[in-house]
C-alpha positions as CSV (number, residue, x, y, z in Angstrom):
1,X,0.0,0.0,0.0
2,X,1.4,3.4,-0.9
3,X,2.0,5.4,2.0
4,X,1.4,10.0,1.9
5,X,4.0,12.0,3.3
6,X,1.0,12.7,6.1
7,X,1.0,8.8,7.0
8,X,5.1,8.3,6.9
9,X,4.9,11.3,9.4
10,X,2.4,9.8,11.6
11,X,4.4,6.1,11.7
12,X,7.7,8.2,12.8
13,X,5.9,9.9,15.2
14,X,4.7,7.0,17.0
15,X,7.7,5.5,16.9
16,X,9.7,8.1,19.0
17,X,9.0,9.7,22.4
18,X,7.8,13.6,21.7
19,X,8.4,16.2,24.5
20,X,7.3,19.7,25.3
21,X,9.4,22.4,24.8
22,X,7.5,23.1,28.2
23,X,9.6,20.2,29.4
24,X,12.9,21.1,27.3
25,X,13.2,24.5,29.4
26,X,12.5,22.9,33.1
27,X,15.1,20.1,32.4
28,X,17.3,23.3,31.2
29,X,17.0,25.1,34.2
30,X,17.7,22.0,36.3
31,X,20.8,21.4,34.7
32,X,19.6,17.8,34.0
33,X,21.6,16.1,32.3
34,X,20.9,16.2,28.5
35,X,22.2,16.5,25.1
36,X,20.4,18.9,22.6
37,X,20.8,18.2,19.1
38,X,19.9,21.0,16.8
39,X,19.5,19.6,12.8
40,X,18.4,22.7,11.3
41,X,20.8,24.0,8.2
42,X,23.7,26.2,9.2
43,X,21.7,28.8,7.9
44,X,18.8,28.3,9.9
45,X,21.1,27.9,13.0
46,X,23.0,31.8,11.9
47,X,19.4,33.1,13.6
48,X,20.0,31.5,17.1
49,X,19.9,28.6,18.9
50,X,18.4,26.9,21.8
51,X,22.0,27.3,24.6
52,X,24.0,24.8,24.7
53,X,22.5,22.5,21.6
54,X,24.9,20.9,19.6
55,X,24.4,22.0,15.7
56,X,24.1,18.5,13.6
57,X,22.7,19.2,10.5
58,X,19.9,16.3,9.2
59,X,22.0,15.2,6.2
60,X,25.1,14.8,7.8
61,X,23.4,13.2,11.3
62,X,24.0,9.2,9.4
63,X,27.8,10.0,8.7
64,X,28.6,12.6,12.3
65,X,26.6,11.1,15.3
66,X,29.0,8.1,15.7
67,X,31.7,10.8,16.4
68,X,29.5,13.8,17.7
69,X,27.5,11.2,20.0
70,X,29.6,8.8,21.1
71,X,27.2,8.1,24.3
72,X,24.1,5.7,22.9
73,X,23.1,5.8,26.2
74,X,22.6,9.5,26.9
75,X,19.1,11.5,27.0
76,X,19.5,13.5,24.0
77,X,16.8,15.8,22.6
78,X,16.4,16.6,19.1
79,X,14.9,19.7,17.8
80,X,14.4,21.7,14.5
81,X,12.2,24.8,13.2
82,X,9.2,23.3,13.6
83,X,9.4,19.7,14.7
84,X,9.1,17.4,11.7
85,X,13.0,16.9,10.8
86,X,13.8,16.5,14.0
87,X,10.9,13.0,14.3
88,X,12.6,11.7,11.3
89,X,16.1,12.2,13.0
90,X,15.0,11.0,16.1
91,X,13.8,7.9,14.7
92,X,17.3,7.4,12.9
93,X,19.1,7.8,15.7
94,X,17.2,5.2,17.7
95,X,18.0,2.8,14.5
96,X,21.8,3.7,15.2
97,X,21.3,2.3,18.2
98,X,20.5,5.2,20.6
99,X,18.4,3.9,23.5
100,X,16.8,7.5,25.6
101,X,15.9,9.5,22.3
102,X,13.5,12.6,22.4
103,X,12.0,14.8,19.4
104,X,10.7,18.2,20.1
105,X,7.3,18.7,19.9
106,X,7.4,22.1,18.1
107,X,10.3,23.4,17.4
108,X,13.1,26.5,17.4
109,X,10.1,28.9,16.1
110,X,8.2,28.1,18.9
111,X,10.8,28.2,21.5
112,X,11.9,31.9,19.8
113,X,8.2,33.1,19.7
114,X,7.1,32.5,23.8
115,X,10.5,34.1,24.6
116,X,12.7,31.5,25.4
117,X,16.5,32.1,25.9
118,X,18.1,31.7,22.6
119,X,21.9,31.4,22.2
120,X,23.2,33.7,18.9
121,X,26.2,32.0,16.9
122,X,29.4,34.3,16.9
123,X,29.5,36.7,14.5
124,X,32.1,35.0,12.3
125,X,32.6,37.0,8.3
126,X,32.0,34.3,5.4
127,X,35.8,34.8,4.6
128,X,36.4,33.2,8.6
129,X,34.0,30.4,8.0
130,X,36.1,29.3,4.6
131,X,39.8,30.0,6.7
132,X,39.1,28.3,9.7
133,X,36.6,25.8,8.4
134,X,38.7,23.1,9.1
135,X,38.5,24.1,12.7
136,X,34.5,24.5,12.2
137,X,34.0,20.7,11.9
138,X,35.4,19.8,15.5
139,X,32.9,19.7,18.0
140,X,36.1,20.7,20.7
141,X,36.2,23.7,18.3
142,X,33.1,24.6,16.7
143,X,32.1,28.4,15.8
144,X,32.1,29.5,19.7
145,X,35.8,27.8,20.1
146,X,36.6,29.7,17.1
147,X,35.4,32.7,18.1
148,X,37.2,32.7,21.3
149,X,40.3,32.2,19.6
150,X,40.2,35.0,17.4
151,X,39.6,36.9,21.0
152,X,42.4,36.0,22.4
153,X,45.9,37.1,23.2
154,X,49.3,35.5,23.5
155,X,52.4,37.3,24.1
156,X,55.7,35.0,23.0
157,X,58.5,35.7,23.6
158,X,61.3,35.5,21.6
159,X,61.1,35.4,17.9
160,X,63.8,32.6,17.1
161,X,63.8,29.2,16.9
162,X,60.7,28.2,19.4
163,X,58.6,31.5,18.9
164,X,58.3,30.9,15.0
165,X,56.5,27.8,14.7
166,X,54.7,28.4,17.6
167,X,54.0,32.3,15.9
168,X,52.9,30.5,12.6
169,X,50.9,28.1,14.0
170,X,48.7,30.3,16.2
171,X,48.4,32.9,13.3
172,X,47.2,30.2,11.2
173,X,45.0,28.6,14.1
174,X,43.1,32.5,14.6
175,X,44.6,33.7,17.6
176,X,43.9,37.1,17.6
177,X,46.4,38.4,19.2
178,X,50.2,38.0,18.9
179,X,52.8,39.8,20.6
180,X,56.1,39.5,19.8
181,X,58.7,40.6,22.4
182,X,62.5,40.7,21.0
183,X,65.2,43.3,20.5
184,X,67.4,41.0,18.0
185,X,67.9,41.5,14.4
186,X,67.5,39.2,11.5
187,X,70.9,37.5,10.9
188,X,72.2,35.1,8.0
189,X,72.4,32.2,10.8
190,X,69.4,32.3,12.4
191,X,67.8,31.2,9.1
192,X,68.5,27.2,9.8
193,X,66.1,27.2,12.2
194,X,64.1,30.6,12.7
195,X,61.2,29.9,9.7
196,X,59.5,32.9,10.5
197,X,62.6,34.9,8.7
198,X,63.8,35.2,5.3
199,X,66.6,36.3,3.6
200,X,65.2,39.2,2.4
201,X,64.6,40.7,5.4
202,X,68.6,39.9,6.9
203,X,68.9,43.0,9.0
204,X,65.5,43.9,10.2
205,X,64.2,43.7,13.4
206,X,62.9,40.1,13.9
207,X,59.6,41.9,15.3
208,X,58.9,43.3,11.7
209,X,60.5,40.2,10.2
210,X,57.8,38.6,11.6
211,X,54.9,40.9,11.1
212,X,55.5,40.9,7.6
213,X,55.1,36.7,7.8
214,X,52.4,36.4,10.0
215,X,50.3,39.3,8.1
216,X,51.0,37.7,5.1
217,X,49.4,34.2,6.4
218,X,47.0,35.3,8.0
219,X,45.6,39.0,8.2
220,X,43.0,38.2,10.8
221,X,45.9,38.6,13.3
222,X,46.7,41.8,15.2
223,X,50.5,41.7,15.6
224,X,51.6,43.6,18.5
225,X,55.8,44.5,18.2
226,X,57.4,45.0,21.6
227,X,60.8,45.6,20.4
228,X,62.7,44.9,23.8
229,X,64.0,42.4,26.2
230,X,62.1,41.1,29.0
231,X,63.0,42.9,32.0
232,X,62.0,43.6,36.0
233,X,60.7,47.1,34.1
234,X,58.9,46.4,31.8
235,X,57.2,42.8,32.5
236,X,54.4,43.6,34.3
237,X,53.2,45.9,31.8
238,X,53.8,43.4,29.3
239,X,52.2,40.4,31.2
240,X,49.0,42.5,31.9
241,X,47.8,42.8,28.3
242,X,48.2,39.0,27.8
243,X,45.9,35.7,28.3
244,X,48.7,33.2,28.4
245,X,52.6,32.8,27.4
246,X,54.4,31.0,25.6
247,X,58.2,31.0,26.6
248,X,61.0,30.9,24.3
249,X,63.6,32.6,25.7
250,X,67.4,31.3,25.8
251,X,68.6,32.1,29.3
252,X,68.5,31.6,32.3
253,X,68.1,35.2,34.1
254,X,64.7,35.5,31.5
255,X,63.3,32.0,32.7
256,X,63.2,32.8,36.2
257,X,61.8,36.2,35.8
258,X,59.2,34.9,33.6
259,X,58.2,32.3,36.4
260,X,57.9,34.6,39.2
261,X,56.3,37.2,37.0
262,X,53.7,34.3,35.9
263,X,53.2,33.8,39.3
264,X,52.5,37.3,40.7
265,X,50.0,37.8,37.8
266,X,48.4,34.5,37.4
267,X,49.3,33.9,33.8
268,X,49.7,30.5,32.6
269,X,53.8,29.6,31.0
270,X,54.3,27.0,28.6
271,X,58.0,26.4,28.6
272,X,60.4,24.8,25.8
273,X,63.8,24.5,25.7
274,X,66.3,23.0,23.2
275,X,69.7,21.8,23.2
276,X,71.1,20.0,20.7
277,X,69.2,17.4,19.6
278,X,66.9,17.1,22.4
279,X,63.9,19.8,23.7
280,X,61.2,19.5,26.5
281,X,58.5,21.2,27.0
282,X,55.6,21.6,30.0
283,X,52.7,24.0,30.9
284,X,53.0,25.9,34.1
285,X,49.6,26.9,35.6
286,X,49.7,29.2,39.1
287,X,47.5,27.8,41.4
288,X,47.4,24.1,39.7
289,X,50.7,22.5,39.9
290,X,54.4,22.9,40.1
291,X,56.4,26.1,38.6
292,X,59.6,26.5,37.1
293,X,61.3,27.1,40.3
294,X,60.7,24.0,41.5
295,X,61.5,22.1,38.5
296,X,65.2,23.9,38.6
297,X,65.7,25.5,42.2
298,X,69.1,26.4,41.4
299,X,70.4,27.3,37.9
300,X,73.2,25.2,36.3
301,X,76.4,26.9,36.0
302,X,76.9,27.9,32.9
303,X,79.6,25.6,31.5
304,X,77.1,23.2,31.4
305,X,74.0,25.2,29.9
306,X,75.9,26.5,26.6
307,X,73.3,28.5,24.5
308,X,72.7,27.4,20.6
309,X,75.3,30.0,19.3
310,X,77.7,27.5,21.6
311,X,76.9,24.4,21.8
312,X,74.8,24.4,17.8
313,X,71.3,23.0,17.9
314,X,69.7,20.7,15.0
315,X,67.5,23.1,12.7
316,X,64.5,21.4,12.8
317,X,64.5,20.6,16.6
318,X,62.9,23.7,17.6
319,X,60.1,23.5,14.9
320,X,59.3,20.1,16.9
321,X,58.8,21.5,19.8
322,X,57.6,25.4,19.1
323,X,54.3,23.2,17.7
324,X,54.3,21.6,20.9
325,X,53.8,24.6,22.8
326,X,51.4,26.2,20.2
327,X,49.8,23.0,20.9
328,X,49.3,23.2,24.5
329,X,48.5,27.5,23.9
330,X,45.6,26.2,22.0
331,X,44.1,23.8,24.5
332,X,44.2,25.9,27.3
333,X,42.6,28.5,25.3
334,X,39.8,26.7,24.1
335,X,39.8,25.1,27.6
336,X,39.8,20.9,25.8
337,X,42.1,18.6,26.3
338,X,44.8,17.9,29.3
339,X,47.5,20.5,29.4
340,X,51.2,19.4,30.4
341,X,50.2,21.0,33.8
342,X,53.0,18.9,36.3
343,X,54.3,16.8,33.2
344,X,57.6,17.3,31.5
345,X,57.9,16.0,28.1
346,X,61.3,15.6,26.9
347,X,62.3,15.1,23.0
348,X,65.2,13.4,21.7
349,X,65.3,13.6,18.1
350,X,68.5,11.2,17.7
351,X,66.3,8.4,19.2
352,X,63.2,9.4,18.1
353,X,61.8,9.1,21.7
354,X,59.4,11.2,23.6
355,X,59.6,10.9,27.3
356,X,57.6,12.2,30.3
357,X,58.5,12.9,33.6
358,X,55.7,13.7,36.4
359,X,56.5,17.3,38.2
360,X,55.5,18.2,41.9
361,X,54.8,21.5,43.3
362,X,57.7,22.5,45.7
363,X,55.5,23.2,48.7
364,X,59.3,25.2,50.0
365,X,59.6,26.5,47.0
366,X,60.3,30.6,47.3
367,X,57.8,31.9,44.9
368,X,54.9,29.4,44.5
369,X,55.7,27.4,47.7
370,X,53.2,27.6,51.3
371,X,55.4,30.4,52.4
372,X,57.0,32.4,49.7
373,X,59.9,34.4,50.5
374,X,60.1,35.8,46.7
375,X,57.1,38.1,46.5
376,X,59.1,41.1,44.1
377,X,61.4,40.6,41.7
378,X,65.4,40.1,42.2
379,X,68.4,40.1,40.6
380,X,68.1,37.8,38.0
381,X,71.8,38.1,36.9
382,X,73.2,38.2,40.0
383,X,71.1,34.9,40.6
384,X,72.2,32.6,38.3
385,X,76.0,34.0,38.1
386,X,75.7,33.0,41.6
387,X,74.5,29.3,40.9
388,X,71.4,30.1,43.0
């Protein structure tokens, strides 16, 4: 017997479980738990959004909700405009194997028109949705994780070997903004390794150098030059305008006033280092684990912490682990993942062999310990000339 559109409609509906959007808003304001699927269009979802739904589109729900629901067990509640798609997807979903499946009643029309709270997408420009569309597809991402990339700001410092991955990387990634603290110049040598430079611009500050490359990836980015070393002056100014730091610097003075500076203003570090052939790298987080300090108390003397221009360093040993830090930059900024917060992970490129060591917060430690004796800044110099 051939079936209308009216009667296939009926069947699904009696197949699945309906619920008020009555019900949809208590549960909401409960905080029960609950997953709500939107499978409007994009388009349709550009107007708003019930808060907190999850955009699934209806013709990509078959090839997504394995990856995009991986719970078959969890209440989820599907909605659409009006409440028709969202019985046929409800339906599909409990063929897939979904066991506590809800449709809508009525749907996002409704909801909008009795004055319901409705979440609005960020404002991203069509050119954003095509750059960062890649980024668009991951749920840990999404429009919203987008968004609050683009409104973020991370201050790296140094522009060498560790800061130019990690510069390209969180250009191209959307960061918003970048700055870019270093007083060096281009020179012929630091081409093995720093990829932000080019021989062209041999000479310039590496500050512009690198403008000029991360403008010309990506001109969403605000670059922010701070032509200038990292001092006691000039580093809380410099911390203050930040959301996070990445670390590259190549001495020891610079790592320690970074740390206690990170400390005093509650800014999350995440620390690399190279030498030779080996790096490491680890996140320090104020409050939630160990800090610099009390991964190296004392500083080594220097005969046995050469810099690069001493000791040489592999070229592509820094690109390694500058992504590694740009890695860890973007997980704490979209807030996903587990950051490196009281792990070390060491890199040793001869071998081929990634290591990692757990860290504990010092509770003697001076700065981040249960009673700090370093509460202002010191002689950083002096310090580590003096082994400690």
């Amino acid at each position: 017997m051939t079936k209308t559109y009216s009667d296939l409609l009926s069947d699904v509906k009696a197949e699945v479980r309906l619920v008020t959007l009555e019900e949809v808003k208590r549960r909401l304001d409960a905080r029960e738990p609950m997953v709500l699927v939107d499978v409007r269009e994009k388009d349709e979802v550009k107007l708003g959004k019930i808060p907190g739904a999850l955009s699934l589109p209806r013709g990509f729900l078959e090839m997504q909700a394995e990856s995009r629901l991986p719970d078959r067990g969890a209440p989820i509640v599907v909605y659409c405009a009006g409440g028709v798609r969202s019985a046929f997807a409800a339906r599909t979903l409990q063929e897939l194997g979904y066991t506590r499946v809800e449709s809508a009643s009525l749907g996002f029309v409704r909801w909008k028109d009795v004055g319901y709270p409705v979440e609005l997408p960020p404002n991203l420009t069509d050119a954003q949705r095509e750059r960062y569309s890649r980024h668009l597809l991951l749920p840990e991402v999404g429009e919203a994780g987008q968004a609050k990339l683009l409104a973020s700001k991370v201050l790296l410092l140094g522009a060498g070997g560790l800061g130019s991955p990690a510069a390209l990387y969180l250009a191209a990634a959307g960061v918003g903004t970048i700055g870019l603290v270093d007083l060096d110049v281009v020179d012929t040598s630091n081409l093995q390794r720093q990829i932000l430079h080019a021989t062209s611009r041999i000479g310039r500050p590496k500050v512009e150098s690198a403008e000029v490359a991360l403008r010309d990836l990506n001109p969403d980015v605000k670059v922010v030059k701070h032509e200038a070393r990292l001092t006691r002056e000039n580093v809380d100014e410099l911390f203050a305008a930040y959301d996070l730091v990445v670390d590259g610097c190549d001495n020891f003075p610079t790592r320690y006033l970074v740390n206690d500076a990170s400390i005093f203003h509650k800014k999350p570090v995440v620390h690399g280092s190279i030498f030779r052939f080996e790096g490491q790298v680890t996140t320090f987080v104020p409050g939630a684990g160990p800090c610099y300090r009390c991964l190296y108390p004392e500083p080594p003397p220097p005969h046995l912490a050469p810099s690069c221009q001493e000791a040489g360093v592999l070229g592509i040993l820094p690109g390694t682990v500058g992504i590694l830090q740009a890695t860890e930059a973007l997980k704490f900024l979209l807030g996903k993942g587990e950051l490196l917060n009281g792990r070390l992970l060491t890199y040793d490129s001869l071998k081929m062999k990634f290591r990692e060591l757990k860290l504990r917060r010092d509770k003697s430690c001076p700065v981040c310990g249960d009673a700090p004796t370093i509460t202002s800044y010191v002689d950083y110099e002096g310090f580590c000339m003096a082994g400690g």
